[in-house]
N, C-alpha and C positions, 0 to 999 in steps of 0.2 A: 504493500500500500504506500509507503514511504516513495518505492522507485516512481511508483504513478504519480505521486504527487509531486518528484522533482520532476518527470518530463514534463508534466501539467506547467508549473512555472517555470521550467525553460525555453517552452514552446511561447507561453507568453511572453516572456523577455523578449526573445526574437523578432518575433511578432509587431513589438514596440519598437524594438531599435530601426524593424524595417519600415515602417512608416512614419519613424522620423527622418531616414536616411532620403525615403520618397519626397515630404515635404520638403524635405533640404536642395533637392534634385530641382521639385516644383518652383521653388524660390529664388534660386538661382538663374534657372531659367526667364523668370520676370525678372530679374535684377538685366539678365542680354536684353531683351527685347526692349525694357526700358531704356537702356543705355544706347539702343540702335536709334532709337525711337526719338532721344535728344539729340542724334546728330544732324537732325532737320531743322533747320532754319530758314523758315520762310523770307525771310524781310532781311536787307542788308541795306549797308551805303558804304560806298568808296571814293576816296579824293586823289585826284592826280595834278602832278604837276610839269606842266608843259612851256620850252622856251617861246612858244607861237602855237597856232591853232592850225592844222592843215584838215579840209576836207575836198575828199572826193577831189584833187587837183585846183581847190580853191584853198587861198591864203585867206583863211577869216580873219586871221588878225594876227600880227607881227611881232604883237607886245606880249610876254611872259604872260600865261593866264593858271587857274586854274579851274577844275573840272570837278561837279562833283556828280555823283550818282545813287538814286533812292532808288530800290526795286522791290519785286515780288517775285518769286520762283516758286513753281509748283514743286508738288513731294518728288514725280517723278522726271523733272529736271526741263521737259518739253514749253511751259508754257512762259513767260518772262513779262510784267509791266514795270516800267515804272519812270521816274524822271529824272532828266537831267540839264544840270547847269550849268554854265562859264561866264569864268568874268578874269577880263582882262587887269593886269596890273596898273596898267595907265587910267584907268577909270572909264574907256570909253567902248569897249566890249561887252555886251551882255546879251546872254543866251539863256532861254528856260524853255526846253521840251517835253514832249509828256509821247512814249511809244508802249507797245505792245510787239510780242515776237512766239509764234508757233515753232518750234521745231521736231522732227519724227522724219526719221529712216536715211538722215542726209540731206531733206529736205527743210528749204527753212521761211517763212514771210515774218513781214515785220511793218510795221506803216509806223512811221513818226511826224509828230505836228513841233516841226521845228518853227520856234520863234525867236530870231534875230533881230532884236528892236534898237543894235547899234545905230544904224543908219533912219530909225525912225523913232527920235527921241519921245515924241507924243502919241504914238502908238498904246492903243486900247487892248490887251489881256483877248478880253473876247472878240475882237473885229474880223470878223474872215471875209470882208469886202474884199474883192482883190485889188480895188484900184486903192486902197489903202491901209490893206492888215500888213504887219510886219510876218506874218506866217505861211509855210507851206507847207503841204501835206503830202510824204516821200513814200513810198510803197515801194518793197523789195521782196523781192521774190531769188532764193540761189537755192545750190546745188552743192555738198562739197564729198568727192568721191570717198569710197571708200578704202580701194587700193593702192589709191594716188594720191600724193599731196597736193593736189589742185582745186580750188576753188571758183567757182562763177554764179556772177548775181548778175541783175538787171534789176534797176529803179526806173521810176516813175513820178513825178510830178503831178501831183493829180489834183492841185487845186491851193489857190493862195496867190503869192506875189510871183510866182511865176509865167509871167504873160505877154502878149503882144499887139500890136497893132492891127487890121486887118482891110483889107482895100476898103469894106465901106466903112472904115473908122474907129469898127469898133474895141474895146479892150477884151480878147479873150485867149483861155488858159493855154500856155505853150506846149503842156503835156511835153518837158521836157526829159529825155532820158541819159542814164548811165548807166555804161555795160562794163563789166571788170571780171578781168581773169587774174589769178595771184596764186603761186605755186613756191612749195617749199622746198630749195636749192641743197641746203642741209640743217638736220635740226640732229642735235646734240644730247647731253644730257642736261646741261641749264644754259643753252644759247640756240639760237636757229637761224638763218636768213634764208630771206624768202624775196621773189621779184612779183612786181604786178604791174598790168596795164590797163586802159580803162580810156574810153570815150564817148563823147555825148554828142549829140544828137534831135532831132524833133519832126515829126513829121509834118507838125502844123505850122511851121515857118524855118527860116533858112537859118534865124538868130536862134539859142536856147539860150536858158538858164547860166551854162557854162561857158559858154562863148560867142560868137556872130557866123561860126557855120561851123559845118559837122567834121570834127578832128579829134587826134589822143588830145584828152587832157590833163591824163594823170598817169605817167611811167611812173616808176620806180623801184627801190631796195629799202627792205627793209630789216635791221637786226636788232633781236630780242634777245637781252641775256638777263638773267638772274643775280643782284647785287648781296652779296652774304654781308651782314654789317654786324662785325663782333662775335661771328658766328651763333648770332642767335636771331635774327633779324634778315627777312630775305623782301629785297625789293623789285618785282619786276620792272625793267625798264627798256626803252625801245629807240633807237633812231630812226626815224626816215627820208630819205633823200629822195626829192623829189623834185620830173621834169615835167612841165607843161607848155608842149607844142604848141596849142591854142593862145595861150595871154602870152607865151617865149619869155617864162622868166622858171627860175627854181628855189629850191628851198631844202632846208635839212629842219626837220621837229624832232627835238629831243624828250621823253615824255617817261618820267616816274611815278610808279602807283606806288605810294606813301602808305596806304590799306586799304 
């Protein structure tokens, strides 16, 4: 009777130890998934600094600026909003956009309501008149391979101060475009340079956005390396040299993301 009685409470012992050993399994397991679970962060901002502004083979502005950036990222990486701003060191630069950007499979669109209200100091927030908003509205649509380090987009203009004259007078949208291919020459472990080219265009008049007729207007090189500072501290930073056929002039942007 004794013997029965110690298998009786050894079986139980066991018994315990195994379903503490279980909950400890269970707990542990919530301790990963929560830990997975924190590495999502919806919402960021990043600040950069740049000796000049280059887009798309336009010199927005000459004078040291910087760049900042508020967004949104979905859980699974594909969906992106949010905005962004520049202001030049001189005081006479400023820039406040607001975009959106899908991407899935390689594929990517993006549409932003860039508003440059340098050149239109009295310029209204909301005014999307073309004959006097300081804004326009970009649509892109690219492609970037999978096997290849190449890239290609195509924009679009599709409404804003982007406009022209037309024989009977009137003011309407230039539906100006830009097309750009950029491929990765070599990329390293924390450096790369890449080349691209890119030119605009319009169907609806002979001038675009980018220049007074259809030409490259944006060659260049570009190198990306990674700045280790203290060995604790890494900054990505980039140069780009850049030629534009169309206005025949160039330019080098130097640009560090601070975080």
């Amino acid at each position: 009777m004794k013997i029965i009685k110690s298998i009786v409470a050894l079986l139980c012992i066991c018994t315990f130890q195994s379903l503490e050993a279980q909950e400890d399994v269970r707990a542990s397991e919530l301790e990963i998934v929560d830990s997975t679970a924190n590495d999502y962060k919806p919402f960021d901002f990043n600040l950069q600094l740049k000796n000049m502004h280059l887009w798309k083979g336009l010199r927005v502005t000459d004078a040291p600026m910087t760049a900042a950036d508020i967004n949104y990222t979905s859980r699974d990486g594909r969906f992106k909003a949010g905005l962004w701003g520049g202001a030049g060191f001189n005081g006479y630069y400023s820039e406040f956009d607001y975009y959106v950007s899908y991407t899935v499979n390689g594929f990517s669109v993006s549409v932003w309501d860039i508003n440059n209200s340098s050149d239109f100091p009295n310029a209204k927030i909301f005014d999307y008149d073309r004959s006097t908003t300081s804004h326009f509205i970009d649509v892109t649509v690219g492609y970037e391979f999978d096997q290849l380090p190449l890239k290609l987009s195509w924009s679009t203009l599709v409404q804003g101060r982007d406009t022209y004259v037309n024989s009977a007078g009137q003011l309407r949208n230039a539906f100006s475009n830009y097309v750009e291919a950029s491929y990765t020459v070599l990329e390293k472990k924390d450096w790369s340079l890449s080349l691209y080219a890119g030119g605009a265009f319009s169907f609806a008049s002979e001038a675009h956005f980018y220049g007074d007729k259809p030409n490259f207007t944006n060659l260049g090189v570009i190198y990306a390396k990674e700045i280790n500072v203290f060995n604790s501290y890494i900054i990505p930073a980039s140069a780009t040299a850049m030629w534009n056929p169309e206005q025949e002039y160039g330019a080098i942007q130097v640009a560090l993301t601070l975080f």
